[in-house]
Each structure stands twice: as C-alpha cells, then as structure tokens.
MARGU-275318 format. One record per residue (C-alpha): residue in three letters; x, y, z; residue number from 1. Coordinates in pm, 1 decimal, decimal comma. Layout:
N
[node ala [X Y Z] NUM];
...
This chain:
438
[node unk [19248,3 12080,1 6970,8] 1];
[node unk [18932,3 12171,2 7165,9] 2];
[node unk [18566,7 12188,6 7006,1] 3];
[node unk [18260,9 12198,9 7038,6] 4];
[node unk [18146,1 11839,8 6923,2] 5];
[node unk [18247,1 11497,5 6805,0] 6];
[node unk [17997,8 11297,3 6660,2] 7];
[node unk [18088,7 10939,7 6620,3] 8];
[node unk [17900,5 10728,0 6358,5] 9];
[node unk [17887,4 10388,0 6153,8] 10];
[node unk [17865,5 10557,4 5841,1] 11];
[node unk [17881,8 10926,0 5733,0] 12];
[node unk [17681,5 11012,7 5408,4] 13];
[node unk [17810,0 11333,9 5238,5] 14];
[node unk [17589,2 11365,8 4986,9] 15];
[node unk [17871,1 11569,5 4838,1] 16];
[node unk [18114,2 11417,8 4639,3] 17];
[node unk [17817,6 11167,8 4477,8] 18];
[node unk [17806,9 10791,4 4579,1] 19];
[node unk [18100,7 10894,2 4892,2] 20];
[node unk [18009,3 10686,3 5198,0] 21];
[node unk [18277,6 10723,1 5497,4] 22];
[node unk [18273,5 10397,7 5781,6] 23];
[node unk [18359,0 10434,3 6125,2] 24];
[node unk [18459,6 10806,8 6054,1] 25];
[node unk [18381,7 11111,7 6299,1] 26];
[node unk [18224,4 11471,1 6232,1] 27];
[node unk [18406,2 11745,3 6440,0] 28];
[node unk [18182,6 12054,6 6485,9] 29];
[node unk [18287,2 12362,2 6582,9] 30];
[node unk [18172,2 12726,8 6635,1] 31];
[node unk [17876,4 12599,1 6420,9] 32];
[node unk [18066,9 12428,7 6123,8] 33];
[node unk [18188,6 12122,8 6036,9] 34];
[node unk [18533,2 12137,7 6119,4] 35];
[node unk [18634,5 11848,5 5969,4] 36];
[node unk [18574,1 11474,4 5874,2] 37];
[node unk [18804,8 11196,3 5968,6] 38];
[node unk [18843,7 10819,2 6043,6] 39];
[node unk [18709,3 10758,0 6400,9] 40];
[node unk [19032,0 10576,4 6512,3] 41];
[node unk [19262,3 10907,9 6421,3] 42];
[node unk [18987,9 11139,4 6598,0] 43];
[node unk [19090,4 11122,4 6945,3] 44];
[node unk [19432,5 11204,3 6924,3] 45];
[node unk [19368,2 11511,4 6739,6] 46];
[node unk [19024,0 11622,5 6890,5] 47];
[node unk [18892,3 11700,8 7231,2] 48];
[node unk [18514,5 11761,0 7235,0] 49];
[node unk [18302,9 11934,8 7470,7] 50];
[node unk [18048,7 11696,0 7376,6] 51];
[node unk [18140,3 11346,9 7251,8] 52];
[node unk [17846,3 11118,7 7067,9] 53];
[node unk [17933,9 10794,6 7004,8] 54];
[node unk [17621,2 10669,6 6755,2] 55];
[node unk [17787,6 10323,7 6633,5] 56];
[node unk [17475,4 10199,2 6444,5] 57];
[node unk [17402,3 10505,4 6321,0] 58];
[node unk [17444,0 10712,9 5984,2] 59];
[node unk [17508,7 11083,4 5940,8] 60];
[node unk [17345,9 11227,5 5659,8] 61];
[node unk [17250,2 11620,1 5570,2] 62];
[node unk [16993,0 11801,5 5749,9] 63];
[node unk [16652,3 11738,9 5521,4] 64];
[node unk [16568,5 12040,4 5321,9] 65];
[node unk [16187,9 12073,8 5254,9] 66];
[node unk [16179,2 12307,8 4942,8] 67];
[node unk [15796,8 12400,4 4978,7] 68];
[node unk [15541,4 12416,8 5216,1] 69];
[node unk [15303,4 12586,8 5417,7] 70];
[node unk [15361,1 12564,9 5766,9] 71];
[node unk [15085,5 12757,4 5996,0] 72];
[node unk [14834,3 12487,5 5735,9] 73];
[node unk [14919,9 12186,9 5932,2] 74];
[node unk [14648,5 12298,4 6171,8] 75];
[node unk [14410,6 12204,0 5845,8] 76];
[node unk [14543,2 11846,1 5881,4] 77];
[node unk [14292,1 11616,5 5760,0] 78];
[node unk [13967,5 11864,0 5730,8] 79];
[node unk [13959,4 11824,3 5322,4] 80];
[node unk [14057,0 11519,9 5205,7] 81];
[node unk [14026,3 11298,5 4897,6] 82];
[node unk [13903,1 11590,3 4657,9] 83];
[node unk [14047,5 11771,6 4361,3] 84];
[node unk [14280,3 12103,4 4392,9] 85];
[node unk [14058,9 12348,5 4293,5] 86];
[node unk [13762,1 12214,1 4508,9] 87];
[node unk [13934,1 12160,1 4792,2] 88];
[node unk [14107,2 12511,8 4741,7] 89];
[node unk [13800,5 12706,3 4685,8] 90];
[node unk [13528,7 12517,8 4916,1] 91];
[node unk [13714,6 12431,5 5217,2] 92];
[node unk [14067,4 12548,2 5264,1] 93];
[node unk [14001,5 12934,4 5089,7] 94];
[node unk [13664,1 12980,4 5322,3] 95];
[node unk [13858,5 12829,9 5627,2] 96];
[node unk [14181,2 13076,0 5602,2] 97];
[node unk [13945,2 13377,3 5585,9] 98];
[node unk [13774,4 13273,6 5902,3] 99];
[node unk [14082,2 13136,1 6106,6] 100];
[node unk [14387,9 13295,4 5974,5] 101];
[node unk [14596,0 13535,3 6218,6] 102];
[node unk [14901,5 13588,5 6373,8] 103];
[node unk [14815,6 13328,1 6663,6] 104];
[node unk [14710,2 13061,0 6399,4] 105];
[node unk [15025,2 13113,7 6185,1] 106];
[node unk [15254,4 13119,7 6519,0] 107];
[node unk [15068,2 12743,9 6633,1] 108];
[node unk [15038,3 12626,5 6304,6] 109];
[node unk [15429,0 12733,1 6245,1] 110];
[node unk [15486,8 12569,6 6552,8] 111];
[node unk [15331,8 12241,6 6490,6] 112];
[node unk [15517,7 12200,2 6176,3] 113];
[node unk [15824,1 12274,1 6304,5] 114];
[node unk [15785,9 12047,6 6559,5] 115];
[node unk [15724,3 11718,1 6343,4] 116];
[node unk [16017,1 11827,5 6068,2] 117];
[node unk [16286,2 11859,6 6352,6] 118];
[node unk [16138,3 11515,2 6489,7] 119];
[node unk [16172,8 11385,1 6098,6] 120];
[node unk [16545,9 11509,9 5994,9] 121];
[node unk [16437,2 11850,7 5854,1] 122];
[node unk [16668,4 12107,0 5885,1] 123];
[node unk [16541,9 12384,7 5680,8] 124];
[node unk [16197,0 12467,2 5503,8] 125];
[node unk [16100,4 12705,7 5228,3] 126];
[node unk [15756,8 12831,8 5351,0] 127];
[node unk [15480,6 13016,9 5150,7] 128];
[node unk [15201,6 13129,6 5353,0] 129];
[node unk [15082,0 13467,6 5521,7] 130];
[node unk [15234,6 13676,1 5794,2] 131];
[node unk [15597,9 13545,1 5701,1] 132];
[node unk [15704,0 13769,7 5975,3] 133];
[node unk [15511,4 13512,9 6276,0] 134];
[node unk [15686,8 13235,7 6048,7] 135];
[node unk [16056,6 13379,7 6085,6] 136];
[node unk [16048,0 13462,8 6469,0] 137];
[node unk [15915,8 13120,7 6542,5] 138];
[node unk [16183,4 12971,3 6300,4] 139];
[node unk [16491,7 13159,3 6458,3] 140];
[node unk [16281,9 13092,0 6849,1] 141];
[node unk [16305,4 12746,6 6763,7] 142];
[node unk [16617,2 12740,7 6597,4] 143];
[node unk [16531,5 12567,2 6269,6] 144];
[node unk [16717,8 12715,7 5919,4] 145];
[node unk [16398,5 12882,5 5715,9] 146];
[node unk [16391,3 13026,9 5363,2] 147];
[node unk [16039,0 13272,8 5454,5] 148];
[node unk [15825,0 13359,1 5155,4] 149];
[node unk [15734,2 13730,3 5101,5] 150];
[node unk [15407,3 13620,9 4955,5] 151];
[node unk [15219,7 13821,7 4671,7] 152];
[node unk [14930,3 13753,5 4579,9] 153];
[node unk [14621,6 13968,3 4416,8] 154];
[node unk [14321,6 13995,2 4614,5] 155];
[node unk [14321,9 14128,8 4943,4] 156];
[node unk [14368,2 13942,0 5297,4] 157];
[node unk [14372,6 14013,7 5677,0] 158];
[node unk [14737,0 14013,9 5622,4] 159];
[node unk [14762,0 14285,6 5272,0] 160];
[node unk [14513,1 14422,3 5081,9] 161];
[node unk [14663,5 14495,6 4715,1] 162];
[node unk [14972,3 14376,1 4554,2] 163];
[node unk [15141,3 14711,4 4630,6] 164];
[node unk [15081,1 14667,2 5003,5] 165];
[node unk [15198,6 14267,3 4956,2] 166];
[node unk [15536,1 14401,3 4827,8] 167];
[node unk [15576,2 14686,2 5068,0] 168];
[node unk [15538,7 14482,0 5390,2] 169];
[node unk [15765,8 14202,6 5213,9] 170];
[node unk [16040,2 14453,5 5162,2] 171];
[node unk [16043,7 14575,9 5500,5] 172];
[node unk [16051,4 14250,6 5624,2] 173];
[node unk [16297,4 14220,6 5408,7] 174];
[node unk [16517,9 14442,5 5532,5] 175];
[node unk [16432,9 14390,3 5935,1] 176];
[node unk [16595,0 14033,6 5914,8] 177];
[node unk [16819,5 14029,4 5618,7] 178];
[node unk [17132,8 13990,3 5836,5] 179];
[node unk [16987,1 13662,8 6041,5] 180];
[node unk [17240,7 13387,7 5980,2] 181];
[node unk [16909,2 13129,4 5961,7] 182];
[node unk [16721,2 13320,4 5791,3] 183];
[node unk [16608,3 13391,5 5420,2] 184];
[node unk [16392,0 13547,7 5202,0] 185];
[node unk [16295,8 13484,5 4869,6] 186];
[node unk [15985,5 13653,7 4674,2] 187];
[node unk [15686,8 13429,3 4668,4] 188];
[node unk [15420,6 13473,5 4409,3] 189];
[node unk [15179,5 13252,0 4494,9] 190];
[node unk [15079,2 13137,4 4091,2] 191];
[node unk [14999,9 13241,1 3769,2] 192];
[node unk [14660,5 13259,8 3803,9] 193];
[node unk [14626,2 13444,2 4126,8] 194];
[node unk [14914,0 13720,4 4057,7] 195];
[node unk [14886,2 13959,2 3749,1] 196];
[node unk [15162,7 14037,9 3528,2] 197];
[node unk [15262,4 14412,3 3662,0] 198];
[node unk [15305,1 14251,5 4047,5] 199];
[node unk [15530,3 13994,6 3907,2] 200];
[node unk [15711,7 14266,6 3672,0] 201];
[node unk [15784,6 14446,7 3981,8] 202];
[node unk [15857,6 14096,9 4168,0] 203];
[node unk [16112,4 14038,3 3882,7] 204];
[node unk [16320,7 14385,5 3891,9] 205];
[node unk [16338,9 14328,5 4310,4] 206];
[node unk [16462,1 14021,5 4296,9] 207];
[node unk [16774,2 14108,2 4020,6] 208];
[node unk [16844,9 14438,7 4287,5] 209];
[node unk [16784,9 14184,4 4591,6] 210];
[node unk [16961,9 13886,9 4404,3] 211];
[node unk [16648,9 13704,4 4610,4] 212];
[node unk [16491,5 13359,1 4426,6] 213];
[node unk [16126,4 13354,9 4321,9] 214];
[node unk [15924,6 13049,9 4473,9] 215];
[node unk [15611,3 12999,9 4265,0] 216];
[node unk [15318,0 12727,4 4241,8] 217];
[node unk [15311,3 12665,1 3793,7] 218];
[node unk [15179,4 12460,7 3597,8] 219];
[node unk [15004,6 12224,3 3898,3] 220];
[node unk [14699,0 12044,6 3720,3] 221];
[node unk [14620,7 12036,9 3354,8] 222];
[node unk [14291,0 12263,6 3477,9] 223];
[node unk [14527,3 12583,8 3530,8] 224];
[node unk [14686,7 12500,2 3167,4] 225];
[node unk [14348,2 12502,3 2974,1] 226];
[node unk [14213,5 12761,2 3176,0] 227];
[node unk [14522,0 13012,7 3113,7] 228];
[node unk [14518,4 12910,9 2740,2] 229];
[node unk [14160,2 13016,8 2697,6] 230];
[node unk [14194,9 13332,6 2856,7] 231];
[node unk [14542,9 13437,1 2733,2] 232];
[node unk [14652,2 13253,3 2453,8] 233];
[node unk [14917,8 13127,2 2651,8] 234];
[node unk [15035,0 12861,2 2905,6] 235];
[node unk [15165,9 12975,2 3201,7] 236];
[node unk [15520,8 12933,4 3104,8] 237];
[node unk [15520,7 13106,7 2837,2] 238];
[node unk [15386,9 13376,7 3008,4] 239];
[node unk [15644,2 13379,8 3318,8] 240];
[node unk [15947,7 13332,0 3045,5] 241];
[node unk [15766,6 13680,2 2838,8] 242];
[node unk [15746,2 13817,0 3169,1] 243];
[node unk [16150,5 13763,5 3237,2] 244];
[node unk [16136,3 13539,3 3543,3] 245];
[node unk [16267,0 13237,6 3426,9] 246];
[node unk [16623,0 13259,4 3538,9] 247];
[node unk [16848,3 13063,3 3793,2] 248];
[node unk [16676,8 13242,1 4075,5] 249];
[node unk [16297,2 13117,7 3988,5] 250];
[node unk [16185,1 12825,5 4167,2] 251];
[node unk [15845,5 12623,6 4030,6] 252];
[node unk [15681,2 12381,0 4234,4] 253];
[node unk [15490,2 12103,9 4106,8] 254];
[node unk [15524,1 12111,0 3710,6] 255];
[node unk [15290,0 11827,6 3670,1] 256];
[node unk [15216,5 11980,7 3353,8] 257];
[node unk [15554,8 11985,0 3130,6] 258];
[node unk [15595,5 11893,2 2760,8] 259];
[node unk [15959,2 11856,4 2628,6] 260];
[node unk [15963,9 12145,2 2469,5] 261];
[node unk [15929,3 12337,1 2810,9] 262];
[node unk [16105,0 12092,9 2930,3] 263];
[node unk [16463,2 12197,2 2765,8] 264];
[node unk [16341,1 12559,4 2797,6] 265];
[node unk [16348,5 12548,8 3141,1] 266];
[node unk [16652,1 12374,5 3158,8] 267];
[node unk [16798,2 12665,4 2940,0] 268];
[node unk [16686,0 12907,0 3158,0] 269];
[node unk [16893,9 12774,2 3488,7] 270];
[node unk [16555,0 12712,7 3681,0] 271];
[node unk [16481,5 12547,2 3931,6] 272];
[node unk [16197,4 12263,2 4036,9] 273];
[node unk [16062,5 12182,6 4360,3] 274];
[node unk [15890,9 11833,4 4316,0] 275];
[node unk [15576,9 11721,2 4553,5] 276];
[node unk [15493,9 11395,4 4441,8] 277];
[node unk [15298,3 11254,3 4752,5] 278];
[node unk [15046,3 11586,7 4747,2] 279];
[node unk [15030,7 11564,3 4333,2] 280];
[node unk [14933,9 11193,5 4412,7] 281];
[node unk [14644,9 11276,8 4689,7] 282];
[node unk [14533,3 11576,9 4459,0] 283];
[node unk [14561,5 11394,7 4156,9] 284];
[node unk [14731,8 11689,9 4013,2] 285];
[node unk [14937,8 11492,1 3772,5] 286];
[node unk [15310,1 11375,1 3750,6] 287];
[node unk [15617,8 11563,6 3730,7] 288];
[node unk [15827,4 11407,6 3450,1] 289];
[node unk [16155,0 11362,0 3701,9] 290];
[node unk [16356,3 11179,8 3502,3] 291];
[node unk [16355,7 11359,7 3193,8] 292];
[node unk [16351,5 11696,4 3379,0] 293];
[node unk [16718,9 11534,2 3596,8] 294];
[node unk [16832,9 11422,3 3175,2] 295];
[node unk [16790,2 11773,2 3111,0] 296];
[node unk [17039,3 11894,4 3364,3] 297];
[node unk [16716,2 12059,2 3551,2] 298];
[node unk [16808,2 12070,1 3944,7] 299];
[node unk [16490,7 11880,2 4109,8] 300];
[node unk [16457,4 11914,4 4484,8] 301];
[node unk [16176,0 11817,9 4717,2] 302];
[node unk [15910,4 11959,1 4914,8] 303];
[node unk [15565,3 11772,5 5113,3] 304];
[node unk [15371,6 12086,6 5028,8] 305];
[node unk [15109,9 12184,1 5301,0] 306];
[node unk [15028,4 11956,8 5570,2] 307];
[node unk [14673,1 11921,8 5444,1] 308];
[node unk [14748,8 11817,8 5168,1] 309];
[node unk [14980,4 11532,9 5222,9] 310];
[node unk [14915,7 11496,4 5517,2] 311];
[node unk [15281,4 11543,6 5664,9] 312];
[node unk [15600,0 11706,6 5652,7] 313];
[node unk [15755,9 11328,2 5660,3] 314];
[node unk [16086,9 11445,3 5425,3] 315];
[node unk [16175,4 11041,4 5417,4] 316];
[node unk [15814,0 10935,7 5268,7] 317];
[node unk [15892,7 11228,1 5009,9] 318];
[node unk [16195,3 11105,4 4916,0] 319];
[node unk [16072,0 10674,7 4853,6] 320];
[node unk [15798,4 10824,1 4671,6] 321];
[node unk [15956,8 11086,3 4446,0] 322];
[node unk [16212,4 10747,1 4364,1] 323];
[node unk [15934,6 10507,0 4306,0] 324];
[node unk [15712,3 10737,6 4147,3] 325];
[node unk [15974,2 10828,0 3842,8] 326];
[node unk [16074,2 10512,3 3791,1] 327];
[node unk [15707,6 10400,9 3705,7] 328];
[node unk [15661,2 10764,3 3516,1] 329];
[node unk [15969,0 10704,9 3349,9] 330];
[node unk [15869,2 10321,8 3314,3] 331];
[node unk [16278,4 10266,3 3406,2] 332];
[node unk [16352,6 10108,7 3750,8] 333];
[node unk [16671,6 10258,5 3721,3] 334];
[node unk [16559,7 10588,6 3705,1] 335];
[node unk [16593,6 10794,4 4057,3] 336];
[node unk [16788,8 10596,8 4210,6] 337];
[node unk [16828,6 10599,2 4579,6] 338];
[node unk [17177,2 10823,8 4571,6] 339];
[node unk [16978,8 11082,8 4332,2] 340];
[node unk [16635,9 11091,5 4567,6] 341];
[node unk [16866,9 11171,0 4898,9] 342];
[node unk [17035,6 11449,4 4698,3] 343];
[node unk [16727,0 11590,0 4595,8] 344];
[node unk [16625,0 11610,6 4963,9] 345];
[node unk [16917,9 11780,3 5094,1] 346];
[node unk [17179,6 11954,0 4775,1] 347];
[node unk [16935,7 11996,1 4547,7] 348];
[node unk [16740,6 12166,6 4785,4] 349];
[node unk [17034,9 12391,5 4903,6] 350];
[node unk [17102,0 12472,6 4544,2] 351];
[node unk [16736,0 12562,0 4459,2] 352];
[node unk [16739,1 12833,6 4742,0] 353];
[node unk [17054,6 12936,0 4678,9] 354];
[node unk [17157,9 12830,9 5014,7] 355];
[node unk [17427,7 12539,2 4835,6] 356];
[node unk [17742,7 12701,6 5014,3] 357];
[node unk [17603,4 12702,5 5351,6] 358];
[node unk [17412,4 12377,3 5362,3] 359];
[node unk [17298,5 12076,1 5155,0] 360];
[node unk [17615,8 11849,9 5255,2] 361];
[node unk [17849,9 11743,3 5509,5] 362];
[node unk [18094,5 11939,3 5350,6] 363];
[node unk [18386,4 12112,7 5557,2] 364];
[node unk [18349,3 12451,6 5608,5] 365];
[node unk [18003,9 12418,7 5589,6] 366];
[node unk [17705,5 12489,2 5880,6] 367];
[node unk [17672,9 12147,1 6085,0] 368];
[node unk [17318,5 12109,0 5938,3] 369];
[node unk [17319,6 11725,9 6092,7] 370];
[node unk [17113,3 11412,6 6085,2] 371];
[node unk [17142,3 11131,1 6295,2] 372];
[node unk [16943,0 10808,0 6180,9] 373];
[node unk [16949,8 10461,6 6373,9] 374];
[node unk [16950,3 10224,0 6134,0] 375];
[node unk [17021,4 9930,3 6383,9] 376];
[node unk [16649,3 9846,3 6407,8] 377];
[node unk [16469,1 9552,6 6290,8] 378];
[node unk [16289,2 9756,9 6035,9] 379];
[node unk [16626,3 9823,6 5840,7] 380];
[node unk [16854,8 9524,6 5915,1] 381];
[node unk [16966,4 9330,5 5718,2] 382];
[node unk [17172,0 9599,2 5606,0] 383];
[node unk [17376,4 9578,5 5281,6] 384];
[node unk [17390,1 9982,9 5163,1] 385];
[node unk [17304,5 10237,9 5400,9] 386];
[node unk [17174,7 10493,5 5109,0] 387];
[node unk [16935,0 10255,7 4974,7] 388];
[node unk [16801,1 10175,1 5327,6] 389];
[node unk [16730,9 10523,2 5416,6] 390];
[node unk [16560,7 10578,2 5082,7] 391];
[node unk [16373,9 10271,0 5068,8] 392];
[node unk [16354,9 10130,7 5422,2] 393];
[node unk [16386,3 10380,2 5714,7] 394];
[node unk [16166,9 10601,4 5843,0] 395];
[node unk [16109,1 10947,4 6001,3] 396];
[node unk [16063,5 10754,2 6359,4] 397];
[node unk [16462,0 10639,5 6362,2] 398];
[node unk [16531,1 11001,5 6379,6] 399];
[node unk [16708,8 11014,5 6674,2] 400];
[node unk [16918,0 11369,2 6682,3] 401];
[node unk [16939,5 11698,4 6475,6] 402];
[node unk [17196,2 11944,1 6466,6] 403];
[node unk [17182,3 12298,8 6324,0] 404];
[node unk [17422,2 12495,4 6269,7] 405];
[node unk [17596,3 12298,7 6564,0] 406];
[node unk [17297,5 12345,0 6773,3] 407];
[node unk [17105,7 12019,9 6888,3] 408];
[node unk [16770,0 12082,7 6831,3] 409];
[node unk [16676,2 11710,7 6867,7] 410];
[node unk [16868,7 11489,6 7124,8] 411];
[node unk [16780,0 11091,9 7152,8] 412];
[node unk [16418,0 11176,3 7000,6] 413];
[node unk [16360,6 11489,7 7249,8] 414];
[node unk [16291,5 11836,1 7106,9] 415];
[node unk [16516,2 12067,3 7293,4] 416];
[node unk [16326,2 12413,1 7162,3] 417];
[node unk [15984,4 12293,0 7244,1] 418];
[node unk [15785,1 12237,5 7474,7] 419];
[node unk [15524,3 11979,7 7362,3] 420];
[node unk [15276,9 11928,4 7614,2] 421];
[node unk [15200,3 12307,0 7579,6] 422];
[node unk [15203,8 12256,6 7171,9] 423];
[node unk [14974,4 11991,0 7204,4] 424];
[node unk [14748,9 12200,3 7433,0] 425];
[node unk [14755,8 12475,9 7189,9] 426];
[node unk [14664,6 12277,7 6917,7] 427];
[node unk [14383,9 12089,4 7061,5] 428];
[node unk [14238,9 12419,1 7141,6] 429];
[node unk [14253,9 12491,9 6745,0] 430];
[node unk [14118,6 12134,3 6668,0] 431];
[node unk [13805,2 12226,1 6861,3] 432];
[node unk [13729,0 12565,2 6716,8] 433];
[node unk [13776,6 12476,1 6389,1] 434];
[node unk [13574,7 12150,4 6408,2] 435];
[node unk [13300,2 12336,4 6534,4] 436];
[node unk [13311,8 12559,1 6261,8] 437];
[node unk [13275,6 12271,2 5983,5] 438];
C-alpha cells in the first residue's frame, strides 16, 4: 500500500495505553493520520512511503500540548523579572500592553512563540491573549494545532471596550473559523477578579449552546484568595461553582491555592487543571497540590504560561519540573512519576481541551501530531528507559522533527513555515522600541 510517510524509530512512546513502549517499530502516516503502528521488520512488505525516515536512535512520542499561554507576550521576555504577580502585572507588564499592544505586536509576538514551541516538540497551544483573530491566522499560516482564547475581560482595551463588545467579537470569530480542522475556540475569562459575574453568566450559557471549554486564571496567589474573601465573602471557587461553571468543560490554570475540600469538589465537578509550575516558582505564586489533585481523579495537564514569565515555552523543562516539584510538595519521590509527567504534557492536555480524540497520543486513527527526539547524544546515554530520559534527561535542543497532522513543520532542526532571519529582524526591531520605552 502507498502513503504518505514511514517514520522509522528506536522506540515509539504512545502515551496511550499507559507504560506501552514499542522497539524498532514504524509509524505509517497517511492523509494526515496515523495509519497504523507496526514492527519495523514487517513494515516494508506492507508499506510504500512517499517519504521514508529512518530515525534509529530516536523516540517517537506525542506532539507537546502547552495548555496555557500567552503567545504575542514573548516579546516581554525578560523586561520584569524576579518580582511578585501583582507588581509585575500592574507596574510593568499592564502599562507596557497599553502602550505596545496591536495587531503587528500580537502577529510577531505570535510568531516568535510559535517559532521556539515547534523547535521544542509543541504541537498545539491553548493561548489567552488579545486579538485571538492575529493569533489563529498565524497559527493555521504556520501550521501549528491552536486552541485560541475568545478573551473576556472587564475594562476596556484597544482590542474591546466592554464585556458585551468582548463577547460579540469572540462569537463572530467564533463562527468565521469554526470549521478549521487546526483550529479551536474555547471562552477565555481572563480571572475572577478581572471579569464580573453577569459576563461569566453569559460566558456560561454560550459555552453549554457552543459545547466550547472555559480557560480561566483561579485561585493563582493566596493575595487573590484574601482579597476576594474580603470583598465577597467568598473564595473564588465558590463563586465560579454558584456561578455554574464548574463542569467538565472549565479549565483553571494555576490553583496554587487549593484546600481538600475544593480539592474533591473540583474533582466532582469533571474539571479540569492546567498546572504552571516553573512560572508559580519565578512568581512565587505558590504550589499546586499535583499529587493529591491526580489521587482525586482530577485530569492535570501542563502549560509554561507567558513567555515573561517563565521565561520560555520549553514544554520538556515543564514537564522535569512539574515531576520534581510534586514529589517534594507531596514529600513522596514516587509521586509524578516520569510516565504520569509525559501524559500530562501531551493526553492530559488533549483531554483538558477537549481535543482527546484527535490528538494527545499515537493512537491509530488519530492526527499524526509527531515528535521526533534524538536521544543518542551524550547528554542522555547511558540509556536504560527512554520515558524517564525524556522526563528527566533530554532536552528541547534534541528536537530534531515535528509532524502535524502529517505535515513536517520541523525537519532535522529546520523550521519549514518560517522564515527566521526575517523573525529575528522583526523582533529586534520590537526589542529596540520597547527598550527605549523602559
């Protein structure tokens, strides 16, 4: 049979059945999908490829799902560092967006991100930022998957000016790419205390008519807690589960802030979490309680947050921290393992934005959402489990090719939807505008 493309690796990582590692096997891709999964000595004689890989040292894994972040913000990189959230929200990076944000910054900014997560083994992102619209051409230009925020927030920007107007121009937007196979869109509230409760009361009726998720920053630093208590009476999750949006479609990032109780509430309610732990760490936002939210039967996935605040979109540092990080919260080195952190970078993720069916595993039947990694380099050898090495060993820079939905967007470490001498050149241009601005 004729196809598109055979990919022929050392090992092939599933993700899907748990703990499943296939040697010497092949990955046949066609129209797109994976067509099928196989032992590498059986593969020729019942597949002819258009394009044959042979990657002998290499392992096959999921395309990296970053569950949260804020693309066009990598331009930011490094202008606000070591401070606390709300002073580096409200002195620097608040002041800086109203000066410098507009369609040309979110386009180079998008850019720029999507550049370094294709480079890293990201696949698809779950952005939350303004003019989504800029954010989903350059996604589908590029041809990256992309779950696009339709952010609400209250006060007015250059992008909306009311809640009403936030939700309006989601909507259409909405509508305008709904069918794009890459493409998704769930509701993004930006947090508690920036979006009042009749916004998110209309946010929650959409998104039952839509069946859309709702991404949300809650319960970030202890500040936001106290703060809501005193004015309301109520923490934040209280509030959102009076409100009606806890359900299997909400998403809440960051959840530094969670006592048992809301602990087994959430799990009750089919939620989902979207974990952050190297920007909680440079934030010192808190810790997300990992372990006991996994015990729960909560479905954890990860995200690097903004570029400046992490200060990358590195999906393999997210996933060593997130496993070394709840086993010291949990004060259990056998909690995260190495099996459960690569799951929550690429399944969990899937499941959280509701994309599980078409992505999140090398599943057949599935979109051929592909990562190539070379673990034949000094940095990972010697070599004794190939999961734990990625998780604890590897690196972003043995990255070597991407595939999504069949399409190589990375081929031996070359972007082949970029141009990156004219990225760079763009973004130096930013670099020197904003740093006179400081």
């Amino acid at each position: 049979m004729k196809v598109d493309t055979l990919l022929h690796a050392r090992w092939i990582i599933p993700v899907e059945p748990a703990t499943v590692i296939h040697e010497n096997h092949s990955l046949v891709i066609h129209d797109g999908r994976i067509l099928d999964i196989l032992p590498t000595k059986l593969c020729d004689s019942k597949y002819q490829g258009d394009t044959v890989h042979n990657l002998g040292q290499h392992a096959l894994i999921p395309g990296l799902i970053n569950a949260h972040t804020h693309l066009p913000m990598t331009l930011f990189r490094g202008i606000a560092d070591d401070l606390h959230l709300m002073e580096w929200l409200q002195e620097h990076i608040w002041p800086l967006e109203q000066k410098w944000m507009s369609e040309t910054f979110v386009r180079d900014g998008t850019d720029l991100g999507i550049a370094e997560m294709i480079r890293s083994g990201t696949t698809c992102f779950n952005d939350m930022y303004f003019f989504p619209e800029i954010t989903a051409h350059q996604a589908m230009h590029h041809g990256i998957r992309a779950s696009i925020g339709l952010i609400l927030i209250d006060f007015p920007t250059v992008w909306a000016e009311n809640p009403e107007q936030y939700i309006e121009k989601g909507l259409a937007l909405h509508e305008q790419l709904r069918h794009e196979p890459l493409i998704s869109m769930p509701f993004a509230p930006h947090a508690p205390y920036t979006v009042s409760d009749e916004p998110l009361k209309k946010i929650r009726t959409l998104a039952d008519e839509l069946d859309n998720p709702i991404h949300m920053h809650v319960h970030e630093i202890q500040h936001e807690v106290e703060q809501a208590v005193k004015q309301t009476g109520k923490r934040p999750l209280q509030r959102l589960k009076e409100l009606g949006l806890l359900s299997p479609a909400f998403i809440g990032v960051h959840m530094t802030q969670f006592n048992d109780d809301e602990i087994t509430d959430y799990a009750n309610s089919g939620a989902h979490i979207v974990h952050c732990p190297e920007s909680n760490l440079k934030l010192a936002s808190g810790f997300c309680p990992v372990a006991k939210c996994l015990e729960a039967g909560i479905n954890v996935a990860l995200g690097t947050d903004g570029a400046a605040s992490n200060n990358d979109l590195d999906m393999f540092g997210e996933m060593r921290t997130a496993a070394l990080l709840g086993k010291g919260v949990a004060n259990d080195a056998s909690a995260i393992p190495a099996e459960t952190a690569l799951r929550m970078a690429t399944l969990n993720g899937a499941k959280a934005l509701g994309l599980e069916q078409e992505t999140g595993s090398l599943t057949i039947g599935k979109s051929a959402d592909v990562v190539a990694i070379n673990l034949d380099q000094l940095e990972t050898q010697p070599l004794y489990h190939p999961v734990a090495q990625i998780v604890y060993s590897a690196s972003r820079h043995q990255v070597t090719d991407v595939w999504v939905a069949g399409r190589q967007l990375l081929r031996q470490q070359n972007l082949t939807t970029i141009d990156i001498q004219d990225l760079r050149e763009k973004v130096k241009v930013w670099q020197m505008k904003i740093a006179d601005s400081l």
